[in-house]
Backbone as CSV, one residue per row, in Angstrom:
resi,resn,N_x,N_y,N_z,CA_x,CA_y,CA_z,C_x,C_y,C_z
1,UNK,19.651,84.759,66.145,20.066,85.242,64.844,20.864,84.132,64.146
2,UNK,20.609,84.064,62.858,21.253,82.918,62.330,22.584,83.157,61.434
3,UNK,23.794,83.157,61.000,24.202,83.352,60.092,24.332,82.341,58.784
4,UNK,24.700,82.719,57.696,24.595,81.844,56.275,26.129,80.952,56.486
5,UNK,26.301,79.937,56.432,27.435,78.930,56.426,28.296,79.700,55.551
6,UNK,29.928,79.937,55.983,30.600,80.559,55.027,31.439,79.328,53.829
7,UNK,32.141,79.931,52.776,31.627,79.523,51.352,32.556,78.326,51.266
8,UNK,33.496,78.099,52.040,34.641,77.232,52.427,33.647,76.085,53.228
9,UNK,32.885,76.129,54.152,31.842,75.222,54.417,30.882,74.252,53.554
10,UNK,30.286,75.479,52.772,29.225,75.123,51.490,30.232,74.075,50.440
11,UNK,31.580,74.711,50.071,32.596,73.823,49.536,32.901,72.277,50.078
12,UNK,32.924,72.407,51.623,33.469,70.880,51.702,32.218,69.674,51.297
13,UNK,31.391,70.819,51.757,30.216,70.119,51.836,29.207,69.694,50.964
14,UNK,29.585,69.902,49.648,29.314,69.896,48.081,30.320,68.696,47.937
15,UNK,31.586,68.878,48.173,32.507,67.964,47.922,32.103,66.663,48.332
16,UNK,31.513,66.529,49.502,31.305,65.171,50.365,29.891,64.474,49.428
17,UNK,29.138,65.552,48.722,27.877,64.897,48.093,28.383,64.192,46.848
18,UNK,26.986,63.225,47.246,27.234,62.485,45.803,26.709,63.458,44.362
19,UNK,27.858,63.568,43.523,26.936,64.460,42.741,25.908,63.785,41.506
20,UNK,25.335,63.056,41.700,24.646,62.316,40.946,22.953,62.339,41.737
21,UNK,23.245,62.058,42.611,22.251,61.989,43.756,21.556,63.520,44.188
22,UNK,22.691,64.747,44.207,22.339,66.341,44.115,22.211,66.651,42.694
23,UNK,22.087,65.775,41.828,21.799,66.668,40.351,20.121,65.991,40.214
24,UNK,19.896,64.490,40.994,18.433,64.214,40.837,17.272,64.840,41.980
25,UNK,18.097,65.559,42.918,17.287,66.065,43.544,17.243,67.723,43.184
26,UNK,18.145,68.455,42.619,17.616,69.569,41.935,17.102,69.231,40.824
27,UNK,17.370,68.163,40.036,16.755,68.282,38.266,15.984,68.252,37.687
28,UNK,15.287,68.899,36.781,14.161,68.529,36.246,13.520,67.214,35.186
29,UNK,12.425,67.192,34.701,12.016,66.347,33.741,12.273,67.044,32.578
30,UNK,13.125,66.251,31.445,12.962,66.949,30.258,11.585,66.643,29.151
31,UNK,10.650,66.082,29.615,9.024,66.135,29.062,8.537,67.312,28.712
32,UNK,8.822,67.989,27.392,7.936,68.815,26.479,9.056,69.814,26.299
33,UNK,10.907,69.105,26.757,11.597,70.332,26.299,12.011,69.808,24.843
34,UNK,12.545,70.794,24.024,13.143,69.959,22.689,14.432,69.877,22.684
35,UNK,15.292,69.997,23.506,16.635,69.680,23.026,17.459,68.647,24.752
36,UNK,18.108,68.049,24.726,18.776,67.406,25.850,20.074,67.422,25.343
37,UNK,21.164,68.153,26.135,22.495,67.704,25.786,23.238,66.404,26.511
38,UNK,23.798,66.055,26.032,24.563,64.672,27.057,26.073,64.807,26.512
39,UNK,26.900,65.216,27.860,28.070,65.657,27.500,28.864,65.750,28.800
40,UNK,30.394,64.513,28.563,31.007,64.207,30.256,32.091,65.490,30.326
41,UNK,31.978,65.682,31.374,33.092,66.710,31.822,33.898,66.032,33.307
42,UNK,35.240,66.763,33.238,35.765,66.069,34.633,35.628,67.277,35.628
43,UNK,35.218,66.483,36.771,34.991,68.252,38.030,36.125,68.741,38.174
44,UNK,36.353,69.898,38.072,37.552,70.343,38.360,37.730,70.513,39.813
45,UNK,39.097,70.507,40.271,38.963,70.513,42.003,38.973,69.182,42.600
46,UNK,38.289,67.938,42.126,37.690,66.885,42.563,38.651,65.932,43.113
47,UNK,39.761,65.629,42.335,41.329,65.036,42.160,41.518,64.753,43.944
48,UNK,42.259,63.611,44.573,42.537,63.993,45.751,43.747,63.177,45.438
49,UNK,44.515,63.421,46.751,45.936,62.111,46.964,45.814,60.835,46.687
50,UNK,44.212,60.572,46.611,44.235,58.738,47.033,43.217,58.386,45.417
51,UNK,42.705,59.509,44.995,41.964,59.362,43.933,41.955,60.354,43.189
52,UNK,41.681,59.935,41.654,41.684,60.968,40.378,40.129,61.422,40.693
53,UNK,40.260,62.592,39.686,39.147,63.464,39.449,37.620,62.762,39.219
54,UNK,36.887,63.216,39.365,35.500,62.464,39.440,34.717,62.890,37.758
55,UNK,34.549,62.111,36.680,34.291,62.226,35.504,32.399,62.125,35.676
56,UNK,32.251,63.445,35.526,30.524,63.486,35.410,30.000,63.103,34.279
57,UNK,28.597,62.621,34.113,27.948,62.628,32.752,26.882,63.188,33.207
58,UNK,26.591,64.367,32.967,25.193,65.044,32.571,24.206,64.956,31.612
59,UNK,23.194,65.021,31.647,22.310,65.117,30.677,21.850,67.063,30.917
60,UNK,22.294,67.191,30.232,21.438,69.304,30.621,20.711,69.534,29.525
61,UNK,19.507,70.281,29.773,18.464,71.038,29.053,18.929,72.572,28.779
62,UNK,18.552,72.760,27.770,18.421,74.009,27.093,18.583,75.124,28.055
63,UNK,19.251,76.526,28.074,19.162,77.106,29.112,20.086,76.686,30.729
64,UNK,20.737,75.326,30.452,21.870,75.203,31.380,20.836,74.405,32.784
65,UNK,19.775,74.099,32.629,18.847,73.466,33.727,19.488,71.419,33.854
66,UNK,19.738,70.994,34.460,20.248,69.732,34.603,19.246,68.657,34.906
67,UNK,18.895,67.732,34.080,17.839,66.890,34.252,18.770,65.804,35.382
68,UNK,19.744,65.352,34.991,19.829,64.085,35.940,21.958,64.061,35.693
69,UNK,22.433,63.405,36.178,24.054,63.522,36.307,24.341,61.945,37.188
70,UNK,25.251,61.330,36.526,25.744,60.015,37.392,27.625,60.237,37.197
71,UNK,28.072,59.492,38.191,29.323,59.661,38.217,29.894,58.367,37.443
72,UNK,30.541,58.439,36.340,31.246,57.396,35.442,32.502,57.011,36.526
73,UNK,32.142,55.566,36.575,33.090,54.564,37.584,34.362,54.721,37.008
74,UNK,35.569,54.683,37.606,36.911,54.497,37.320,37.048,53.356,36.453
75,UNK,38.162,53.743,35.835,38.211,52.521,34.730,36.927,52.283,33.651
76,UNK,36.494,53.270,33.780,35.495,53.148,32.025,35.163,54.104,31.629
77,UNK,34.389,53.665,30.776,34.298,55.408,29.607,32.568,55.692,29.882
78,UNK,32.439,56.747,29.822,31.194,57.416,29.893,30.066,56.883,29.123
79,UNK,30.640,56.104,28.039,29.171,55.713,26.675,28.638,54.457,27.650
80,UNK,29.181,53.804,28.747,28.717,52.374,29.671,27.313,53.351,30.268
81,UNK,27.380,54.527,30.300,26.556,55.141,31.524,25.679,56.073,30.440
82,UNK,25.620,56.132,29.220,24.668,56.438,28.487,23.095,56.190,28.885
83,UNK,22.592,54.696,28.262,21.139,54.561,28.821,20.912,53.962,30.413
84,UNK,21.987,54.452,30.998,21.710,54.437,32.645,21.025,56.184,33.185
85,UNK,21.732,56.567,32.569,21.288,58.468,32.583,20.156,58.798,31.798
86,UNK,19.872,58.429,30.871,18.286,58.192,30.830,17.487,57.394,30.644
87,UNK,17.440,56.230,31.194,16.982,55.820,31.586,15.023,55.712,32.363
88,UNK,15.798,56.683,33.358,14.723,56.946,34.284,13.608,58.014,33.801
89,UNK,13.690,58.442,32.815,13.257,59.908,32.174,12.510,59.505,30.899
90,UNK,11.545,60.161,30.574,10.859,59.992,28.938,10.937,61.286,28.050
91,UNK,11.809,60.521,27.161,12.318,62.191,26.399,11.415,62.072,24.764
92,UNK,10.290,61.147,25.247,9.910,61.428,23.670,9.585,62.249,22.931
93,UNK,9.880,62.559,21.539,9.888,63.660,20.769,11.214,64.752,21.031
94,UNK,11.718,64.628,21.875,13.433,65.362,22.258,14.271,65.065,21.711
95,UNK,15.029,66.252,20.667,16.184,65.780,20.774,17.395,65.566,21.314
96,UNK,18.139,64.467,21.709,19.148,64.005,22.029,20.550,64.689,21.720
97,UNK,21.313,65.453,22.351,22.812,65.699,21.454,23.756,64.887,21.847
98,UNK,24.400,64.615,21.476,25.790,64.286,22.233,27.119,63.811,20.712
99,UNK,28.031,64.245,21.625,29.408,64.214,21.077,29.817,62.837,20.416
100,UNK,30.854,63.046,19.473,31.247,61.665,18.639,31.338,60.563,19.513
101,UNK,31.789,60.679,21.103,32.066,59.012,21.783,30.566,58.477,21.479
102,UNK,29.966,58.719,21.360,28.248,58.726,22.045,27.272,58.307,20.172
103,UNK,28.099,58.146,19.482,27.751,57.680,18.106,27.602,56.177,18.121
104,UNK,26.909,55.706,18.992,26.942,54.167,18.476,25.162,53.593,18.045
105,UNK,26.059,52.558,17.518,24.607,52.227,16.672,23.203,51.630,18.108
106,UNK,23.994,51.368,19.142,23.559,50.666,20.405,22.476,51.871,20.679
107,UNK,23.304,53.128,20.994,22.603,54.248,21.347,21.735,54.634,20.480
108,UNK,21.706,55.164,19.455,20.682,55.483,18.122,19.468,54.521,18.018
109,UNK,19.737,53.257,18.218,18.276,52.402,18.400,17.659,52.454,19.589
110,UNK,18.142,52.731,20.576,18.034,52.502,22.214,16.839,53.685,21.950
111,UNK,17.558,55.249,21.612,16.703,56.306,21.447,15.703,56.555,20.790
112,UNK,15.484,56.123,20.126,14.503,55.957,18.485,13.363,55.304,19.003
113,UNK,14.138,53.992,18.968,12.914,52.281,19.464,12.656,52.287,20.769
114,UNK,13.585,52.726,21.883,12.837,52.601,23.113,11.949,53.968,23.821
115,UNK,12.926,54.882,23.839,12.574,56.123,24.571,11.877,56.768,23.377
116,UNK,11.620,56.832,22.021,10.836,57.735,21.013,11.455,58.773,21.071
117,UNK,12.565,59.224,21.030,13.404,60.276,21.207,13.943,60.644,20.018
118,UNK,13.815,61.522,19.813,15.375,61.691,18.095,16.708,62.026,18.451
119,UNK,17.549,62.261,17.632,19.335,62.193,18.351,19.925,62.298,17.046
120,UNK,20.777,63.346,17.653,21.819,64.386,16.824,23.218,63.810,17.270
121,UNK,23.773,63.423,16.451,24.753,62.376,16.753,26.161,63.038,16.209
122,UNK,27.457,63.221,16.044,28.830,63.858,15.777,29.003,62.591,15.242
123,UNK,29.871,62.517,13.969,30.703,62.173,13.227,32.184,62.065,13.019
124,UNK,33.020,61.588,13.751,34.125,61.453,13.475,34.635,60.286,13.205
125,UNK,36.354,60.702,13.140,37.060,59.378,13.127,37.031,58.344,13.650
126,UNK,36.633,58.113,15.150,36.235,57.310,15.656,35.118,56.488,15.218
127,UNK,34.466,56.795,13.775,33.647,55.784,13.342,34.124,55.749,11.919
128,UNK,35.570,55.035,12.036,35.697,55.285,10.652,35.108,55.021,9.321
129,UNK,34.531,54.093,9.543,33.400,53.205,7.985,31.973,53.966,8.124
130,UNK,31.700,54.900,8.986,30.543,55.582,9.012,31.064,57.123,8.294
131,UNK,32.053,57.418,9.216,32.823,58.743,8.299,32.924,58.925,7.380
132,UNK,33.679,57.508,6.652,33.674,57.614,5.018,32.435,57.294,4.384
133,UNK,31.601,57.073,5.039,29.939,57.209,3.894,29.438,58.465,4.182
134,UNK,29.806,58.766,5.352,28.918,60.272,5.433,29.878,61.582,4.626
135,UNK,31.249,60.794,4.606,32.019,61.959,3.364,31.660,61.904,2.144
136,UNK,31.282,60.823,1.899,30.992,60.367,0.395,29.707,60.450,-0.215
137,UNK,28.796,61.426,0.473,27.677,61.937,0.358,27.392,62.771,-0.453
138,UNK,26.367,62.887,-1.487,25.947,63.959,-2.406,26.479,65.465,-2.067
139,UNK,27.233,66.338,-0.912,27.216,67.058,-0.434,27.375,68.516,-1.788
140,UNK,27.777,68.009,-2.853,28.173,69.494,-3.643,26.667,69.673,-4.573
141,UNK,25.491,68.614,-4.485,24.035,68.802,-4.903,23.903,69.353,-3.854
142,UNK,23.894,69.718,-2.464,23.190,70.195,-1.956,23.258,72.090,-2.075
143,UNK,22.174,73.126,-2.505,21.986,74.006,-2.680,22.064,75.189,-1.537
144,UNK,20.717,74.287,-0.860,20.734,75.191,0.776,21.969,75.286,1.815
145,UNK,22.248,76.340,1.888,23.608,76.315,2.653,23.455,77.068,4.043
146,UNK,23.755,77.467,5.002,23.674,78.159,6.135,24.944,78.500,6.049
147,UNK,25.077,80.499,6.374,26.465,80.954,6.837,26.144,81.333,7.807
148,UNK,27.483,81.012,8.888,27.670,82.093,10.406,28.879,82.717,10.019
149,UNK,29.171,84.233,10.589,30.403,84.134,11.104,30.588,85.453,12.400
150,UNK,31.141,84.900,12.987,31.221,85.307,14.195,32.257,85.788,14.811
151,UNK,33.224,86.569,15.818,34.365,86.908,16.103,34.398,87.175,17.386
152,UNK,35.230,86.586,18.007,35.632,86.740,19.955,36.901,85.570,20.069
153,UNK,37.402,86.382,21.271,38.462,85.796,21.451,40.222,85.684,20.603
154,UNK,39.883,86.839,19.841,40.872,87.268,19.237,41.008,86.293,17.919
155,UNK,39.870,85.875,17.344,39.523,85.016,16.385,38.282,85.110,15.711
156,UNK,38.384,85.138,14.094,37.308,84.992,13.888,36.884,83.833,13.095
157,UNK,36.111,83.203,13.309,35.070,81.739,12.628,34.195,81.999,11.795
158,UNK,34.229,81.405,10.340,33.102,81.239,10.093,32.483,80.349,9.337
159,UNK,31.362,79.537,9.509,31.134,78.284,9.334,29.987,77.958,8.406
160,UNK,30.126,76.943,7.684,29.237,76.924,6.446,28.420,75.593,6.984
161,UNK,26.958,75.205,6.605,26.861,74.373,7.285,25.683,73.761,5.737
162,UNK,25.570,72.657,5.811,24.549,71.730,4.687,24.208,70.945,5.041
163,UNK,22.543,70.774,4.958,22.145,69.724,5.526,21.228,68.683,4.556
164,UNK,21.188,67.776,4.413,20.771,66.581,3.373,19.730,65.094,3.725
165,UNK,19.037,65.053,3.031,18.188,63.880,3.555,18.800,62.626,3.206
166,UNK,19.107,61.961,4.080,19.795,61.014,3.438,18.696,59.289,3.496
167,UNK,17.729,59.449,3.654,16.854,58.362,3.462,16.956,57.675,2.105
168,UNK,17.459,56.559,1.911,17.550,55.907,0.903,18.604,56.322,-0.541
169,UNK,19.844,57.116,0.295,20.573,57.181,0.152,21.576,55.856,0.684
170,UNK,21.485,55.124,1.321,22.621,53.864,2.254,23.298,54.175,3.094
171,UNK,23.188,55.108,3.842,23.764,55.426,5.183,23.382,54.396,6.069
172,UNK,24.000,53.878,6.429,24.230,52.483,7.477,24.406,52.757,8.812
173,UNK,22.809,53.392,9.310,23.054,53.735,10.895,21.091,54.055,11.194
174,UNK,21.448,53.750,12.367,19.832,52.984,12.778,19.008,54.421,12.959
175,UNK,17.773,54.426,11.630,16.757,55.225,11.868,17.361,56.461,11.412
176,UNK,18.471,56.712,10.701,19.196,58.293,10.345,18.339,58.781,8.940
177,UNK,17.866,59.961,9.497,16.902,60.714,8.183,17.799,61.700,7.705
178,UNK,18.804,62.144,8.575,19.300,63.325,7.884,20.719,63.388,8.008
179,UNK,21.681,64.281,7.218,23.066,64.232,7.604,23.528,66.015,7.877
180,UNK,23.898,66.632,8.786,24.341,67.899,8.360,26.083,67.639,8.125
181,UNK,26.174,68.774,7.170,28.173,68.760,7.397,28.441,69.883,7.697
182,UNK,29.172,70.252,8.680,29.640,71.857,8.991,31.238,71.580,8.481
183,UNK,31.137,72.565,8.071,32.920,73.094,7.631,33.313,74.595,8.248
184,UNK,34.622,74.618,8.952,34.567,75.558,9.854,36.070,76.043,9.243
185,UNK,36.110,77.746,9.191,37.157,78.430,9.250,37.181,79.048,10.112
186,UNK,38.840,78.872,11.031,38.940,80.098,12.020,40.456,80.739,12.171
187,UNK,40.276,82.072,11.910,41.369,82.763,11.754,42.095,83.615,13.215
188,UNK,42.871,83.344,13.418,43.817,83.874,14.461,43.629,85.429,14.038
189,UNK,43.407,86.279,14.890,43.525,87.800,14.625,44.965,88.001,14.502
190,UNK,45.509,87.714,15.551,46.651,88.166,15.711,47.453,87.896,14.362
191,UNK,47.521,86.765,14.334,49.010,86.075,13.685,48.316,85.644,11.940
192,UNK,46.892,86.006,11.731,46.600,85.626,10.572,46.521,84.562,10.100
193,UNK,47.125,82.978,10.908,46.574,81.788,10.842,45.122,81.213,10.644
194,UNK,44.947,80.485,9.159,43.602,80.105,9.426,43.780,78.316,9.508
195,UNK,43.072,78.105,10.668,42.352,76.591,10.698,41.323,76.166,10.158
């Protein structure tokens, strides 16, 4: 009779894997999905006496399925391990997400010109001379508008969103056809604060 390893076992023993190496042997190909997120998180738990926490970069598909995961080396930032994580994969016709670190012009051509991929890119401060052209955008011509609004968590949001072609407009970023702007309100239930 066999019993199932108890969960304190399965734990150390997750711990000891490389998790880069267990995300390519469960993960799939993202070939014929349309969306790829790419987004680092730190493992929680991971931290020991002799070393900090282990900073993942995932690539995940739609539905929470994990194509591939490498562990970002100490002492650097996650955008070094960008086209190392996909790399190995053909995401053409997919789009790409990822967060403002992940806005560089390096990446946007990499995706476009090498892999045939498209990519949904965040806008912030961290690009400041890109920020201020993408603020300084036709945005009050634009007509079509999208509303959400939504409520959980003792808050409610709700977010206006416009999206614009910006081809030959002068947006100064490799292969960009389009710009969306979301503007977000969110109100504290409690206390009536809005952000």
């Amino acid at each position: 009779m066999r019993r199932a390893p108890s969960s304190s076992t399965i734990r150390r023993l997750l711990a000891l894997v490389c998790p880069g190496g267990l995300a390519d042997l469960l993960g799939c190909d993202p070939a014929g999905s349309r969306h790829l997120a790419v987004d680092g998180k730190v493992a929680r738990g991971s931290r020991t006496d002799t070393g900090p926490a282990a900073h993942l970069l995932p690539a995940v598909l739609e539905g929470g399925r994990t194509v591939s995961q490498l562990r970002v080396p100490d002492k650097t930032t996650e955008v070094t391990g960008f086209t190392k994580l996909l790399s190995p994969f053909d995401p053409a016709a997919v789009v790409v997400t990822a967060d403002a670190l992940h806005t560089h012009r390096d990446h946007a051509r990499w995706l476009v010109e090498t892999k045939k991929a498209h990519y949904l890119l965040m806008v912030k401060r961290n690009q400041p001379m890109l920020h201020s052209a993408s603020r300084s955008l036709p945005w009050k011509e634009v007509t079509a508008r999208r509303y959400d609004r939504e409520g959980g968590n003792g808050r409610r949001e709700t977010r206006s969103v416009r999206t614009l072609t910006v081809t030959g407009l002068g947006l100064d970023f490799p292969q960009v056809a389009q710009a969306a702007k979301i503007h977000r309100h969110r109100t504290d239930l409690k206390t009536g604060k809005i952000t």
